[in-house]
MIDOSE-1310 file (N, C-alpha, C; in nm, 2 decimals, decimal comma, always signed):
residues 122
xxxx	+11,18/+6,18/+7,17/+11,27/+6,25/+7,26/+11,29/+6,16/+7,38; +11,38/+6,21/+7,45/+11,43/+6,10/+7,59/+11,39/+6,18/+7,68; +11,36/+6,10/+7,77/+11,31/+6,13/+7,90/+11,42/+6,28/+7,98; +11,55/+6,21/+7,94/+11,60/+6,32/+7,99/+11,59/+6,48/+7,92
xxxx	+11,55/+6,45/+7,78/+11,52/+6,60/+7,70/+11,41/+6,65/+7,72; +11,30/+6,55/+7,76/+11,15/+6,58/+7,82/+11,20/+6,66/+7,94; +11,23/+6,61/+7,99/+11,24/+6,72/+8,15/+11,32/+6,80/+8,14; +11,45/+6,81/+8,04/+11,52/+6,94/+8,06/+11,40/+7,03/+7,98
xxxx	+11,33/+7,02/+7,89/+11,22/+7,10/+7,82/+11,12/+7,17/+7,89; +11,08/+7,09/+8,01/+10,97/+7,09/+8,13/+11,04/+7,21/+8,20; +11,18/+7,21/+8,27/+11,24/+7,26/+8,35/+11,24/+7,44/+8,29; +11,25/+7,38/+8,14/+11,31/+7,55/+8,09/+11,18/+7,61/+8,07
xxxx	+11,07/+7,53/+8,05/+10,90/+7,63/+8,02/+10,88/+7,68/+8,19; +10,92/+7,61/+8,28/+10,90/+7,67/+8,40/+11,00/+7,74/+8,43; +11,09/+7,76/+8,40/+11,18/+7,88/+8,43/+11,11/+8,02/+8,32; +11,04/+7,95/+8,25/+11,01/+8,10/+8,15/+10,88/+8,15/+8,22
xxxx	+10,79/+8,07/+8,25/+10,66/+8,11/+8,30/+10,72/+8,20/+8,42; +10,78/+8,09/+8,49/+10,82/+8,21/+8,63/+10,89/+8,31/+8,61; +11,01/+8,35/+8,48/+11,04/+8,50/+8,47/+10,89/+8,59/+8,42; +10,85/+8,52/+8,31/+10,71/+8,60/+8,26/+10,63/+8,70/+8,41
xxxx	+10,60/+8,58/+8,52/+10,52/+8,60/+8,62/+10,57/+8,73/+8,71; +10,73/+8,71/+8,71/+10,83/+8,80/+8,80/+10,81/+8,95/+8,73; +10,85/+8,93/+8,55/+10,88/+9,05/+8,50/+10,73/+9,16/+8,49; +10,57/+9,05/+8,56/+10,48/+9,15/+8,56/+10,42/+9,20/+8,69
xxxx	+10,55/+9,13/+8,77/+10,51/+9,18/+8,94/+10,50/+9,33/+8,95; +10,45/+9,45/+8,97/+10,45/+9,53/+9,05/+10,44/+9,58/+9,14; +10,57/+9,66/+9,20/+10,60/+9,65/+9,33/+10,57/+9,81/+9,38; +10,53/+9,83/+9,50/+10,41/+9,92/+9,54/+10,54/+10,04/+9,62
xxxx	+10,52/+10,17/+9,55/+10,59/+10,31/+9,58/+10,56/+10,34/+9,72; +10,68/+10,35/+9,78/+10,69/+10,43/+9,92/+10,79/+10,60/+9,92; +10,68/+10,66/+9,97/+10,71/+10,82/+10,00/+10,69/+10,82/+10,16; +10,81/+10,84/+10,20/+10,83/+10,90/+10,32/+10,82/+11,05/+10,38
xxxx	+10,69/+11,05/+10,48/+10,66/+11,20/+10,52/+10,78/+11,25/+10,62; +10,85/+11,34/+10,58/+10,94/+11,40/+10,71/+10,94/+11,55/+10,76; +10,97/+11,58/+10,84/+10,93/+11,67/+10,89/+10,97/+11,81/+10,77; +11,06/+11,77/+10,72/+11,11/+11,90/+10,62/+11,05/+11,86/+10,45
xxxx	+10,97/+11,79/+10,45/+10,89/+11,72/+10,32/+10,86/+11,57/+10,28; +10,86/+11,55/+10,16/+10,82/+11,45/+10,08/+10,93/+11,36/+10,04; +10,95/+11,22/+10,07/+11,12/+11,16/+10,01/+11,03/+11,03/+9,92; +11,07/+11,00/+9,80/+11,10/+11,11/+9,75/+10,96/+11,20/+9,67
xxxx	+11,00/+11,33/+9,60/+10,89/+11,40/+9,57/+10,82/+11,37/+9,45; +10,87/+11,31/+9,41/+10,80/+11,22/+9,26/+10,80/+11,10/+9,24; +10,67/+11,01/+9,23/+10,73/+10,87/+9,21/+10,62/+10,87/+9,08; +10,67/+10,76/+9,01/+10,62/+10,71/+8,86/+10,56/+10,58/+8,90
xxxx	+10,43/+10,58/+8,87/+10,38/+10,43/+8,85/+10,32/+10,44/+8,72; +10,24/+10,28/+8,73/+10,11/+10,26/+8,68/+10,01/+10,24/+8,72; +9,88/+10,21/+8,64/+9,70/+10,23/+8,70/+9,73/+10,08/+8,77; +9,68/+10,11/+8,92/+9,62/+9,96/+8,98/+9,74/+9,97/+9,07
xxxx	+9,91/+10,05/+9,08/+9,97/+10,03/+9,17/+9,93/+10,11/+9,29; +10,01/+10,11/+9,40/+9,95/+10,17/+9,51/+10,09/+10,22/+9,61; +10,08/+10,35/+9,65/+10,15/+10,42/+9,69/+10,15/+10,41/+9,85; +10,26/+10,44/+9,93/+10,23/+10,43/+10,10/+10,29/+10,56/+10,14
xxxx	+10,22/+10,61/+10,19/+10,26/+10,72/+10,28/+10,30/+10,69/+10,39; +10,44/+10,67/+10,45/+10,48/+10,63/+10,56/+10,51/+10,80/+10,66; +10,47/+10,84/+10,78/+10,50/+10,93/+10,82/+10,61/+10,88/+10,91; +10,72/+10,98/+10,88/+10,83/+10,92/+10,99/+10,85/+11,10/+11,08
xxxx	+10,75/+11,14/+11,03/+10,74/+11,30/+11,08/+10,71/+11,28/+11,23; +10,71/+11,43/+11,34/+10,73/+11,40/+11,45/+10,57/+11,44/+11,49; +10,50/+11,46/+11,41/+10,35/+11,55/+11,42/+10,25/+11,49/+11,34; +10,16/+11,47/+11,34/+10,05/+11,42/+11,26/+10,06/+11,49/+11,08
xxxx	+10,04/+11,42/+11,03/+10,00/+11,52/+10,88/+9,90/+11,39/+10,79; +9,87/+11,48/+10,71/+9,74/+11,46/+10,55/+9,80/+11,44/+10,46; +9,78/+11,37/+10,41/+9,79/+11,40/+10,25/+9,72/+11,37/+10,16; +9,68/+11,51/+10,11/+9,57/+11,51/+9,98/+9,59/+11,57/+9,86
xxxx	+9,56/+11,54/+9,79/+9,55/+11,58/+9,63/+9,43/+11,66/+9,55; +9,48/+11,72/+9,48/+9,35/+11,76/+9,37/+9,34/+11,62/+9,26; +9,22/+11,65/+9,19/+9,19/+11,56/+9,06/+9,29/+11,58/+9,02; +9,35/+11,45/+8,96/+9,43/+11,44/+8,84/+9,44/+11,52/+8,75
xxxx	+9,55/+11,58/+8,68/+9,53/+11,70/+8,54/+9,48/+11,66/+8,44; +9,40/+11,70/+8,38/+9,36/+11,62/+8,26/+9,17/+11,58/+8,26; +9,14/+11,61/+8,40/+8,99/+11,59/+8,48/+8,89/+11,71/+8,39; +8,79/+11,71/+8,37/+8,68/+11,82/+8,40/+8,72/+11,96/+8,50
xxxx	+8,65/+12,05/+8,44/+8,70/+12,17/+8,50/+8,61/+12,19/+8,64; +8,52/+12,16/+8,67/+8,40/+12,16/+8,74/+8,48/+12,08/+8,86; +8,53/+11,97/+8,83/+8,64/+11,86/+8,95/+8,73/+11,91/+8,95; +8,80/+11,98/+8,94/+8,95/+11,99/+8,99/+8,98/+12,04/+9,09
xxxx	+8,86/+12,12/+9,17/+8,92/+12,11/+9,31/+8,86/+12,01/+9,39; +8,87/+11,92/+9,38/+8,81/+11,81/+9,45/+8,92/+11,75/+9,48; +8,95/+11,67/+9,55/+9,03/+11,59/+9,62/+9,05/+11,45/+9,53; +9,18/+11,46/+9,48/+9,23/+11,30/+9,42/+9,23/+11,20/+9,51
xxxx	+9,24/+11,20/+9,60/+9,23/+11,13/+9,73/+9,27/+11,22/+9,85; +9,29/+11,18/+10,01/+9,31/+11,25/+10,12/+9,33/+11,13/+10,20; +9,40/+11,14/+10,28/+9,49/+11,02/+10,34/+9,40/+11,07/+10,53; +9,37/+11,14/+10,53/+9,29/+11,19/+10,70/+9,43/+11,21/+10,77
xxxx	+9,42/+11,21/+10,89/+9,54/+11,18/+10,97/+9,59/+11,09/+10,96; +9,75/+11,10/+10,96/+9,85/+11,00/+10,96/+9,92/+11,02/+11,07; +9,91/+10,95/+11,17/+9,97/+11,00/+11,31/+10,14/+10,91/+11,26; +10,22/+10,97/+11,36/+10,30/+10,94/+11,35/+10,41/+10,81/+11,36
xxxx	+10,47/+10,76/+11,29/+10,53/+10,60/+11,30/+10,43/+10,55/+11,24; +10,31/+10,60/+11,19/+10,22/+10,49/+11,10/+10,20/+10,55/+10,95; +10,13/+10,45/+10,88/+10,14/+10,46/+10,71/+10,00/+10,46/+10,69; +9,93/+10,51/+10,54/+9,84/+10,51/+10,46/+9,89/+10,50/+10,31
xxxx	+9,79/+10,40/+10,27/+9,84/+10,33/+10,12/+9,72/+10,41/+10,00; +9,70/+10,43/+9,90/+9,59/+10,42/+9,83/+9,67/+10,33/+9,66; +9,56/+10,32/+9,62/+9,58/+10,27/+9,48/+9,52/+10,34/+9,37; +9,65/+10,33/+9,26/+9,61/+10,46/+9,19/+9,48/+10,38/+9,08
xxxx	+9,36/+10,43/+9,01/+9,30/+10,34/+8,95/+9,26/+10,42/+8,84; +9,33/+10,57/+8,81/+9,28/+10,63/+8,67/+9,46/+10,65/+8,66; +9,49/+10,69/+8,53/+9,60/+10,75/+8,44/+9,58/+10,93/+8,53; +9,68/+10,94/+8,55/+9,71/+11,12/+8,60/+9,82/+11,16/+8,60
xxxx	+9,83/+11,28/+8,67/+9,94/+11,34/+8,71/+9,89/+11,44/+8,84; +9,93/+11,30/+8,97/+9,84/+11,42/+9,08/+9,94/+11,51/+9,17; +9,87/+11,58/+9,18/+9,97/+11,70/+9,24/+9,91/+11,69/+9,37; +10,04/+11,66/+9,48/+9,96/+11,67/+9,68/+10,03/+11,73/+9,74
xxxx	+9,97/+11,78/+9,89/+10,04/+11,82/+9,94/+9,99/+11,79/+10,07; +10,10/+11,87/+10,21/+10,05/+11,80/+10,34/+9,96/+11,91/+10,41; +9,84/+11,87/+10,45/+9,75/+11,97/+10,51/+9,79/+12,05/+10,62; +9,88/+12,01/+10,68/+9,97/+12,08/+10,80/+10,05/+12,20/+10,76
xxxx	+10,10/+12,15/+10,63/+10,20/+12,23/+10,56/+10,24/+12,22/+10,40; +10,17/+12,37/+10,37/+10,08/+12,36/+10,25/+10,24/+12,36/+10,17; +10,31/+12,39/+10,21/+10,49/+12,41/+10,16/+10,54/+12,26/+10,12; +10,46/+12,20/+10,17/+10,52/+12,04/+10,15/+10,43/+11,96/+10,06
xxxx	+10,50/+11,95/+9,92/+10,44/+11,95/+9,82/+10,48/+11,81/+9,71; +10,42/+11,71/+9,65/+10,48/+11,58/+9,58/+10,40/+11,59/+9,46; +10,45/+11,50/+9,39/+10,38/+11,42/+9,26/+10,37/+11,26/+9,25; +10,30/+11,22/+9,23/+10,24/+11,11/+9,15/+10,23/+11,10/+9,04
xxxx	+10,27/+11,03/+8,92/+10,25/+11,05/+8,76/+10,23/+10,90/+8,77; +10,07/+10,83/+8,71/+10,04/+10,75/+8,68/+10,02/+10,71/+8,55; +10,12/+10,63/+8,49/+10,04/+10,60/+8,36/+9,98/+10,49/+8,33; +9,98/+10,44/+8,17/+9,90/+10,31/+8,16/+9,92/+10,18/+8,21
xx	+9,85/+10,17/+8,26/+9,89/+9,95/+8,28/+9,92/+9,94/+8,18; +10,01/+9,79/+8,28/+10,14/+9,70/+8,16/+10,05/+9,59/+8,11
């Protein structure tokens, strides 16, 4: 082979590795708290991504969950996670690390209500 087919060969394995690396990036779900709810109210991931609760609300608010559906009956009122206070203009992240379907809502305002549906890693 010639030098110049050696490197156009080189050029195309690194063009493949770097789409490979691109196509397994996972990019992390943002839910915006607003004063009238959840934007948006359902996001889809997978296990290991991680969600941000940005409050753009004018008031403090929570957000917590029960266990995942699908949990022991004994857990399910437990808390899938709980975010504490999220004062306002600021964010709370968690990462989801089982398969679920968590159902949350805002402790301020039990009317303001989302989902999370985690499935399997890629």
């Amino acid at each position: 082979m010639s030098k110049m087919r050696l490197t156009w060969v080189g050029v195309a394995a690194a063009l493949l590795v770097a789409g490979v690396a691109l196509a397994g990036t996972v990019r992390d779900q943002t839910v915006q708290i607003t004063d009238n709810g959840f934007a948006p109210d359902r996001v889809d991931i997978t296990v290991g991504q991680k969600v941000i609760f940005e409050n753009n609300a004018q008031m403090d608010r929570a957000v917590t969950s029960k266990k995942p559906t699908g949990e022991s009956d004994p857990e399910k009122d437990q808390p899938g996670f709980d975010s504490g206070v999220i004062k306002p203009a600021t964010s709370w992240e968690h990462i989801f690390s089982k398969e679920g379907t968590y159902l949350y809502y805002c402790k301020e305002d039990k009317s303001m209500t989302g989902t999370v549906f985690v499935g399997p890693a890629r």
